[in-house]
N, C-alpha and C positions, 0 to 999 in steps of 0.2 A: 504494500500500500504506500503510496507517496505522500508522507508528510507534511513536503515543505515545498508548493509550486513552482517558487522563486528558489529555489536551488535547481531546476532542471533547465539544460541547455536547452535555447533559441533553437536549435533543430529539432530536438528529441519533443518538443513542445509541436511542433510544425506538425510533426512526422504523426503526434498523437491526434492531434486534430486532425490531420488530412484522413485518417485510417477511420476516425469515427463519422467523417462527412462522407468517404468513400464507401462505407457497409451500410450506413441510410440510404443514398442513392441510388448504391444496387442493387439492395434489396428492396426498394421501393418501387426500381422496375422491375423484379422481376416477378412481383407480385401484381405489378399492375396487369401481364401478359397472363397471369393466372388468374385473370378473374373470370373471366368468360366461362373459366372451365370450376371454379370455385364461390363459394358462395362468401358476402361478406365477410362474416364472423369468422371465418375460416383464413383471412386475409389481412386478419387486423394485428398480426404474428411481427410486421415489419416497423412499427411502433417502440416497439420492447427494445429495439436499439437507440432509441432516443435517450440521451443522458439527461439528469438535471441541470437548469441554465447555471447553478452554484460551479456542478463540476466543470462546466463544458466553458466559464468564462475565464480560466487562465489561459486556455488556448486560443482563445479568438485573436490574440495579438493585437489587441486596439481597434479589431474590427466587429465589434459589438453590435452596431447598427446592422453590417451588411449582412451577419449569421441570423439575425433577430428578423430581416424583412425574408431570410430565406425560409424560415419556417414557419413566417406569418403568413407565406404563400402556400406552404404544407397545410395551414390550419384550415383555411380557406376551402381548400381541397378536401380535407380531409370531410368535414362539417357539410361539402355539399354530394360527397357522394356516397353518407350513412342518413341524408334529407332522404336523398330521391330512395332509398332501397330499406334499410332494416331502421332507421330512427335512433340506432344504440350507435353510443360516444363516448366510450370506457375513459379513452386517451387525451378527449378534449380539453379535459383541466389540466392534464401534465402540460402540453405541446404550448398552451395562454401561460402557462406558469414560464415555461421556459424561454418564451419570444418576451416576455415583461421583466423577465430576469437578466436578460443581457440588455436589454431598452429600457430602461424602467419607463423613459419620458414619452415612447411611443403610442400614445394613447389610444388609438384606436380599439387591439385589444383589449380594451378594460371595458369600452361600450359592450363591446363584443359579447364578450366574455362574459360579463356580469346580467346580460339579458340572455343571450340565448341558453347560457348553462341554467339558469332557473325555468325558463318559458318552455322551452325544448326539447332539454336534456333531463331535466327535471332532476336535477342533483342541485339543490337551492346550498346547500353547505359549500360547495366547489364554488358555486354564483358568491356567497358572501366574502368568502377569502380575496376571490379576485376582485371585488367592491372594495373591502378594506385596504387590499396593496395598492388601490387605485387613488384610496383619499390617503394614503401616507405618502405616495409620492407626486399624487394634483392633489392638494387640499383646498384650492380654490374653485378647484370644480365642483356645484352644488348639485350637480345630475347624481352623482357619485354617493352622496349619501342621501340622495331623495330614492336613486333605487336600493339602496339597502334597508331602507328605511318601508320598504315597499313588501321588499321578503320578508321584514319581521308582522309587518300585519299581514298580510296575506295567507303565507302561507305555514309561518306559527302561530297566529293570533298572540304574538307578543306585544300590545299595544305601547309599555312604556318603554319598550327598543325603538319602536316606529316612530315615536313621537320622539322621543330625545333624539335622532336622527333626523328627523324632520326640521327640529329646529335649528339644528347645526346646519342644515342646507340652506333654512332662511337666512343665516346671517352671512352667509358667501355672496361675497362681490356679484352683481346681475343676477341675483334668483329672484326669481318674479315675485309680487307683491302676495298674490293670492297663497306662498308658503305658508305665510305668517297664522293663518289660520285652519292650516288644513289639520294639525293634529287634532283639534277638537273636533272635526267631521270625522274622522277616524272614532271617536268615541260615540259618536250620532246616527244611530244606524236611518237616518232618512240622507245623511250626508255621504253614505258609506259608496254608493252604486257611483255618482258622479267624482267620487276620491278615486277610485278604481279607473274609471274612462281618461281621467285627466292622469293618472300612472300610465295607460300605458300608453297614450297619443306620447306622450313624455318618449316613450321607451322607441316608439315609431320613429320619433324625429332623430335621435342617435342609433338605428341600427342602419345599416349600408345594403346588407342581403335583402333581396326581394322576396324572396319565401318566410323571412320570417314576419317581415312586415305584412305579408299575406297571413300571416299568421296571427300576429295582432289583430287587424281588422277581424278575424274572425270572434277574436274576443269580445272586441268590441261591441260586436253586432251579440253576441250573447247576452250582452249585461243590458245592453239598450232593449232584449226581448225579454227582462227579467229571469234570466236566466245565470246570474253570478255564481261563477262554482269557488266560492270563497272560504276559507277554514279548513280546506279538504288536503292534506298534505298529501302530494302525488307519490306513487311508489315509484322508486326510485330505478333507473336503467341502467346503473352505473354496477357493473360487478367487478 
């Protein structure tokens, strides 16, 4: 086991990164040439070589950024071809974990992350993590803890998680006026249906993928037909 990073030679460093970018990519095609003849689940084997962003950033050599947008493109990938076929995303919180570990400031990710792992994936604990590492390293974004603020009502009925979150979202730089009072409609259940429409239009205008935002809108259209499936903690797809 290697103890001390910075005692290993500028090659031996080179040599270990190239070897672990090298057995992702080759295993990643040639998994991809097996699918036709394999089933997802069966497929999701070439994952397990992905290191943590911890281990994997002595070797990036000051190229953080370009390792971090190379697997934000993995993510990408990965996220829309378990959409279109099985809906299960074992690896989704590793792969956000480790493109926000070599980037912390890449934000995109954390939108990502932090909506579609709750809305989607339905592993709301993997959503909160990536919420949290998203307001310790943007603290002045108040999206960031309005959706976390969003998990603890929703879908723990923790209300004085929700509400002490909510107000730390009010008082960030540009968060809209109507913050200020929406923990108390959390407590009001005639206030509760339009808390929920105004969470997720919120969650609509930060995510980038079209199918999830098709996905919203279905929400939407849910609660607008009385139809709120709220307090109901999803089981969970993540094994």
């Amino acid at each position: 086991m290697v103890a001390n990073f910075e005692s290993i030679k500028p090659l031996s460093k080179f040599l270990i990164f190239f070897t672990i970018i090298t057995l992702f990519t080759g295993s990643f095609l040639v998994h991809r040439k097996l699918d036709k003849f394999q089933s997802p689940l069966k497929t999701m084997g070439v994952y397990v070589y992905i290191p943590s962003g911890n281990f994997l950033k002595p070797f990036t050599f000051g190229f953080n950024q370009v390792i971090a947008d190379y697997f934000w493109i993995k993510t990408v990938g990965y996220f829309g071809e378990h959409l279109m076929s099985d809906r299960n995303y074992p690896w989704l919180y590793h792969i956000l974990d480790l493109v926000t570990t070599l980037d912390p400031q890449f934000i995109w990710p954390y939108y990502f992350g932090g909506i579609t792992l709750s809305l989607e994936a339905h592993q709301v604990e993997k959503s909160n993590l990536i919420l949290k590492k998203a307001i310790h390293y943007h603290p002045d974004h108040w999206q960031f803890l309005f959706f976390l603020g969003f998990n603890y009502w929703y879908y723990d009925n923790n209300l004085l998680k929700a509400a002490t979150y909510l107000k730390r979202a009010a008082m960030q730089p540009g968060a809209p006026r109507y913050l200020k009072t929406f923990p108390a409609r959390l407590y009001n259940e005639a206030g509760q249906k339009d808390a929920a429409i105004q969470f997720l239009l919120e969650m609509r205008k930060n995510i980038q993928d079209i199918h999830m935002r098709g996905e919203i809108d279905k929400r939407i259209e849910e609660i607008l037909k009385g139809k709120m499936r709220k307090f109901i903690k999803p089981k969970t797809r993540f094994r």
